[in-house]
C-alpha positions as CSV (number, residue, x, y, z in Angstrom):
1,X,-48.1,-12.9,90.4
2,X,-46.3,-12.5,87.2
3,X,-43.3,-14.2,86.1
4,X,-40.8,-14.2,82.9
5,X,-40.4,-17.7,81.2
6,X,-39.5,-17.5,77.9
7,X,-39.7,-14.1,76.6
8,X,-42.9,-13.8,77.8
9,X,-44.2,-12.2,81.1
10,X,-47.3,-14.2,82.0
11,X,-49.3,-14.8,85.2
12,X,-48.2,-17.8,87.2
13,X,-51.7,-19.5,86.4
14,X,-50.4,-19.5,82.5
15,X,-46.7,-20.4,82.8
16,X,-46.0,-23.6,81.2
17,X,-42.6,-25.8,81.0
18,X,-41.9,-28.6,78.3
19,X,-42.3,-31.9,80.4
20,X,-39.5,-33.0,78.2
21,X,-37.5,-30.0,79.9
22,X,-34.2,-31.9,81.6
23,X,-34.8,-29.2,84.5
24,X,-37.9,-30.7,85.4
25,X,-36.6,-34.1,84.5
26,X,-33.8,-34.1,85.9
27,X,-32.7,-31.3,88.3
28,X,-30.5,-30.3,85.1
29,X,-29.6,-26.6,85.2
30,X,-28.5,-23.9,87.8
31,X,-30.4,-20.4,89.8
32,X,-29.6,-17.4,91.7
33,X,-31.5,-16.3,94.3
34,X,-31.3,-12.4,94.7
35,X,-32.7,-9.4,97.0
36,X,-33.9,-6.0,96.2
37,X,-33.6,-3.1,97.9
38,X,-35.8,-0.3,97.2
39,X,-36.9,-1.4,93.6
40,X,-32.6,-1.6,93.6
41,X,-31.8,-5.3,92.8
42,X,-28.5,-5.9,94.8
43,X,-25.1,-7.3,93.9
44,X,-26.5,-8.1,90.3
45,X,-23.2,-8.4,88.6
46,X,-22.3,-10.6,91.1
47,X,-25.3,-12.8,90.7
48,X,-24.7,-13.0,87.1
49,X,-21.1,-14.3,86.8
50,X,-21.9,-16.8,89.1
51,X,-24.4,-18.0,87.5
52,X,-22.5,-18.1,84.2
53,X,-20.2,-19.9,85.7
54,X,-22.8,-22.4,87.5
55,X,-23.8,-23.1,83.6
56,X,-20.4,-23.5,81.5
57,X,-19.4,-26.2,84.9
58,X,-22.6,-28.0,83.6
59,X,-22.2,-27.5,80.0
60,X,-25.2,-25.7,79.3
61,X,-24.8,-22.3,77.4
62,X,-25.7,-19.2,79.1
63,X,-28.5,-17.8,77.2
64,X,-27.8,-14.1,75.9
65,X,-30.7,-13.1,77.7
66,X,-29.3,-13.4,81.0
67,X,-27.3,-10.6,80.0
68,X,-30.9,-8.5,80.4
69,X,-31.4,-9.7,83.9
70,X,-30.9,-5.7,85.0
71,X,-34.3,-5.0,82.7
72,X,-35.8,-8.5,83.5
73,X,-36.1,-8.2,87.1
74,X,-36.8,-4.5,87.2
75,X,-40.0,-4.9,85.0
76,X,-40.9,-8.0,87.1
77,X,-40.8,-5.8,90.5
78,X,-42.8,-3.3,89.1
79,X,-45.0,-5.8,87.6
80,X,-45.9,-7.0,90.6
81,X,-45.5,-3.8,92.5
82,X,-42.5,-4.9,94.5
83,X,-39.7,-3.1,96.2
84,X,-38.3,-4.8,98.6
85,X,-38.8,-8.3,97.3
86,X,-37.2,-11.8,96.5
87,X,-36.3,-12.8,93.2
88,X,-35.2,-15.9,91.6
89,X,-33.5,-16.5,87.7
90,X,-33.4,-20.2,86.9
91,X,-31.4,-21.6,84.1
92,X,-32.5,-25.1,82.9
93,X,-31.0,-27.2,79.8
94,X,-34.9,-27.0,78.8
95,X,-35.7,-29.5,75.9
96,X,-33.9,-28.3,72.5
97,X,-32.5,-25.4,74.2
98,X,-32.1,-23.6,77.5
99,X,-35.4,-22.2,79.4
100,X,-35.0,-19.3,81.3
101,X,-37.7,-18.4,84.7
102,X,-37.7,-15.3,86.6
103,X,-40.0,-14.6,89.2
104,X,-40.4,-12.2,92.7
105,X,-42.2,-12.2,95.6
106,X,-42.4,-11.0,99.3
107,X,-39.6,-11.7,101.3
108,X,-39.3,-14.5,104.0
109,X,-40.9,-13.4,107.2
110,X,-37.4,-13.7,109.4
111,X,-38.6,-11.2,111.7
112,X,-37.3,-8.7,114.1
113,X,-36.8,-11.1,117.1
114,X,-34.9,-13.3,115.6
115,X,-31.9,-10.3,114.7
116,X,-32.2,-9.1,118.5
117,X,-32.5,-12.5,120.2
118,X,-30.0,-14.6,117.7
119,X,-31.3,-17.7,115.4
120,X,-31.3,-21.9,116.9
121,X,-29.6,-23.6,114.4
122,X,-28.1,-27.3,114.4
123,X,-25.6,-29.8,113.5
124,X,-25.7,-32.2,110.7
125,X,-23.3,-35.2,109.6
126,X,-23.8,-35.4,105.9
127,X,-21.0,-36.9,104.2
128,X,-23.1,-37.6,101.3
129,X,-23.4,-34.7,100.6
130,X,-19.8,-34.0,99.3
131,X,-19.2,-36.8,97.4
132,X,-20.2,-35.2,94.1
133,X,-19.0,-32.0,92.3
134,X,-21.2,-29.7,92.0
135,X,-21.5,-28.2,95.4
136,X,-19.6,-24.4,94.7
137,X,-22.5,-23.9,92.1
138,X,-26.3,-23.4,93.0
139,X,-27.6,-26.4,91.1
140,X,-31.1,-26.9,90.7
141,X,-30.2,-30.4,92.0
142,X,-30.8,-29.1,95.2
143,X,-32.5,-32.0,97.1
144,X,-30.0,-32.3,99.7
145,X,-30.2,-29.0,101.0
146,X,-33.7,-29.1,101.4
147,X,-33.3,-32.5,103.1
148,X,-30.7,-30.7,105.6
149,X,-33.2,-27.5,105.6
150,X,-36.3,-29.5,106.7
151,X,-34.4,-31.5,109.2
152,X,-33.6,-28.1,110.8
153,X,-37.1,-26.9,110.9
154,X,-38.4,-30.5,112.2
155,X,-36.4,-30.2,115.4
156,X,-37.5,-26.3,115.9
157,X,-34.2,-24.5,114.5
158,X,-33.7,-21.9,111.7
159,X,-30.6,-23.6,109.8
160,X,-28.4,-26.6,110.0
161,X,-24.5,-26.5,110.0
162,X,-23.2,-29.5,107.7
163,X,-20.0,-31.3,109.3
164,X,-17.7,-32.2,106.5
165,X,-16.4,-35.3,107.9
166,X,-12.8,-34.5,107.1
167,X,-13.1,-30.5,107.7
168,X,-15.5,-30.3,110.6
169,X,-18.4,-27.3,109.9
170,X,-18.3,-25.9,106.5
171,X,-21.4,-24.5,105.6
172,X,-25.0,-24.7,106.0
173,X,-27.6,-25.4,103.7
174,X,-28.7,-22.2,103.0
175,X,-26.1,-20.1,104.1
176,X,-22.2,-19.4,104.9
177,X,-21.3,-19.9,108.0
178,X,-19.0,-17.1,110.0
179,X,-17.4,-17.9,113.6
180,X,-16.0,-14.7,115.8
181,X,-13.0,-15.6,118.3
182,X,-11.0,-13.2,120.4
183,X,-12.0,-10.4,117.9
184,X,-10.9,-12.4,114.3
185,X,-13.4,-13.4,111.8
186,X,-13.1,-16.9,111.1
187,X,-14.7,-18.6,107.7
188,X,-14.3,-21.7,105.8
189,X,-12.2,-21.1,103.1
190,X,-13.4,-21.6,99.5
191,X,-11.1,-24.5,98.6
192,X,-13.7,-26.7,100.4
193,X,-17.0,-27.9,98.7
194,X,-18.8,-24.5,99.6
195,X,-21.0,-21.9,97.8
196,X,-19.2,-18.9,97.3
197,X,-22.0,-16.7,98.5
198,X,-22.3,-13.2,97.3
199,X,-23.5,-12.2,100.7
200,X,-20.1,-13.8,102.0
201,X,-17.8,-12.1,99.9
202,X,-19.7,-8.6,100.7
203,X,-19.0,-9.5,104.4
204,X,-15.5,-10.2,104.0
205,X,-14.5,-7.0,102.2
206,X,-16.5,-4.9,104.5
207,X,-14.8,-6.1,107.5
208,X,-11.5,-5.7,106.0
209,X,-12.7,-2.2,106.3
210,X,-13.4,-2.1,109.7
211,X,-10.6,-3.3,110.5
212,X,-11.9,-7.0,111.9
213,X,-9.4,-8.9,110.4
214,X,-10.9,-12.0,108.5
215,X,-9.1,-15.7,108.3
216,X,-10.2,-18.4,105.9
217,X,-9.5,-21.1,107.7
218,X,-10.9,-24.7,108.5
219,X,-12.4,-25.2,112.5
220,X,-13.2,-28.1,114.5
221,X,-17.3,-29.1,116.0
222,X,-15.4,-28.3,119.3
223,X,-13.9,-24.9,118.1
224,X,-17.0,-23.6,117.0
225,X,-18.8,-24.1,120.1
226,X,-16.5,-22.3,122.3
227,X,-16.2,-19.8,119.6
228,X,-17.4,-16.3,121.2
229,X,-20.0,-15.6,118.0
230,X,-21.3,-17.2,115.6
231,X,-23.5,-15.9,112.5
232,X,-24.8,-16.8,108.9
233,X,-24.9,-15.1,105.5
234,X,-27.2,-15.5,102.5
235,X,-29.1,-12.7,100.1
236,X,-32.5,-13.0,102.3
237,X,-31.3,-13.5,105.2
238,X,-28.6,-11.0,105.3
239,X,-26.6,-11.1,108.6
240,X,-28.3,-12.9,111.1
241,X,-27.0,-13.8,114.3
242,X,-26.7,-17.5,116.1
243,X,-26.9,-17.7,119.8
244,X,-27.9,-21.6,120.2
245,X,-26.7,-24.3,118.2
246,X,-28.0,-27.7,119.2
247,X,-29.5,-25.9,122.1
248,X,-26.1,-25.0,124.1
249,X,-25.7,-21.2,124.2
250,X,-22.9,-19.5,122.5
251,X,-21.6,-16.5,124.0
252,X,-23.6,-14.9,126.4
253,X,-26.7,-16.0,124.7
254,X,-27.3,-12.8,122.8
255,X,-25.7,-11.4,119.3
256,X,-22.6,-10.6,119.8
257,X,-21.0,-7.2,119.5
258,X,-19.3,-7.5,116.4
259,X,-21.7,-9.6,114.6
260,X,-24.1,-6.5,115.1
261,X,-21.8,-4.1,114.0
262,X,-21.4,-5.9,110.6
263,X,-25.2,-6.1,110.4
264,X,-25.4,-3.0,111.0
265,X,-22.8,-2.3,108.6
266,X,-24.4,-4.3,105.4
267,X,-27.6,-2.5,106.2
268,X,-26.0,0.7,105.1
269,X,-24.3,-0.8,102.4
270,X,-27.7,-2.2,101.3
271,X,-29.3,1.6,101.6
272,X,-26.6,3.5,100.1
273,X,-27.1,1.1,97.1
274,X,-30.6,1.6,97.3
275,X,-30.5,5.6,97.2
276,X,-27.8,5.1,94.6
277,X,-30.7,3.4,92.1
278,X,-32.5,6.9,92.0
279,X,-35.6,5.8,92.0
């Protein structure tokens, strides 16, 4: 596999970081993580200016070459003969200046079942978690997500929902979380300590155009149980429906009817994007 560190595109075998580099050191710098579509990378600009903005909140400048992502990630996908494939820019403070890493790679096996049957996910209490600053940026500090991650996969589920012990379920450690309830949309608004996930924001806007109306708004553990749908958002991911959390049923047990309409609706925002690319 190759990868971009540096200015160079090396094999993976080759690539080498300074082991004074305050990434390594220290969890000191900021990512994106990012999906193509077709050899199309998707919602680029969007990846971008966040992570711009994920660097001036940690003081590090934003190298000018992030401005060549667009070439960067292109070459890397046909590099490694990708087209639908994962990809990954990494900012770190490096040593005297910023190091930059790009790679790709096959997507996560999610699988078809778990779109047509609905995801397990559970509940965490982390108030840890939100007791520093940085948690609206995608900081390469990233232990605790993992933590919350791993603990989800331990007791069989895909994701864990993180209870914000002031405003109930927020987020989850991968992905936004989305609640449906006699036909509104309901999302955590992004005043709390949440990413603003591109995959979110592309959700929002397109229900406004189905006419779903969407409310950013705290909800209780209790709400969100009795909530009539329930599904998640990130870049891999996409859309993907929740039927169990903490192994009590949610709905009828299946994905619901407008949380497939909205996946069905971001796949052909996806493919028009894709045909749009010309290649």
């Amino acid at each position: 596999m190759i990868v971009y560190i540096n200015g160079e595109y090396l094999p993976h075998s080759e690539a080498r970081i300074s082991p004074l580099d305050r990434g390594f050191l220290h969890g000191f710098g900021a990512f994106e993580t990012l999906r193509s579509y077709n050899g199309k990378i998707f919602m680029l600009d969007d990846h971008v200016k966040r992570l711009k903005g994920a660097l001036h909140s940690l003081n590090i400048k934003p190298p000018r070459v992030i401005d060549n992502l667009q070439e960067i990630l292109g070459r890397l996908l046909k590099l490694n003969k990708l087209r639908d494939a994962r990809l990954r820019a990494t900012v770190t403070a490096g040593h005297n200046e910023p190091a930059v890493l790009c790679t790709s790679g096959e997507l996560p096996p999610y699988g078809e079942e778990l779109y047509s049957k609905g995801a397990s996910v559970i509940l965490i209490d982390d108030p840890e978690k939100y007791h520093h600053g940085f948690l609206r940026i995608k900081s390469t500090s990233y232990l605790g997500n993992i933590m919350v991650r791993d603990e989800a996969r331990r007791r069989g589920a895909l994701e864990a929902i993180i209870c914000h012990p002031v405003h109930g379920p927020i987020e989850c450690s991968m992905s936004n979380l989305f609640i449906i309830e006699e036909g509104r949309i309901l999302t955590p608004p992004l005043f709390l300590p949440i990413l603003p996930g591109i995959t979110r924001d592309v959700v929002v806007k397109m229900a406004a155009g189905l006419d779903l109306p969407v409310v950013e708004i705290t909800f209780t553990r209790n709400r969100l149980m009795q909530c009539d749908e329930v599904f998640i958002t990130n870049s891999l991911m996409e859309v993907m429906p929740v039927t169990n959390i903490d192994k009590k049923i949610i709905g009828d047990g299946k994905p619901g009817k407008i949380t497939l309409e909205i996946l069905n609706r971001y796949h052909k925002v996806v493919n028009n994007a894709a045909q749009d690319s010309g290649e």
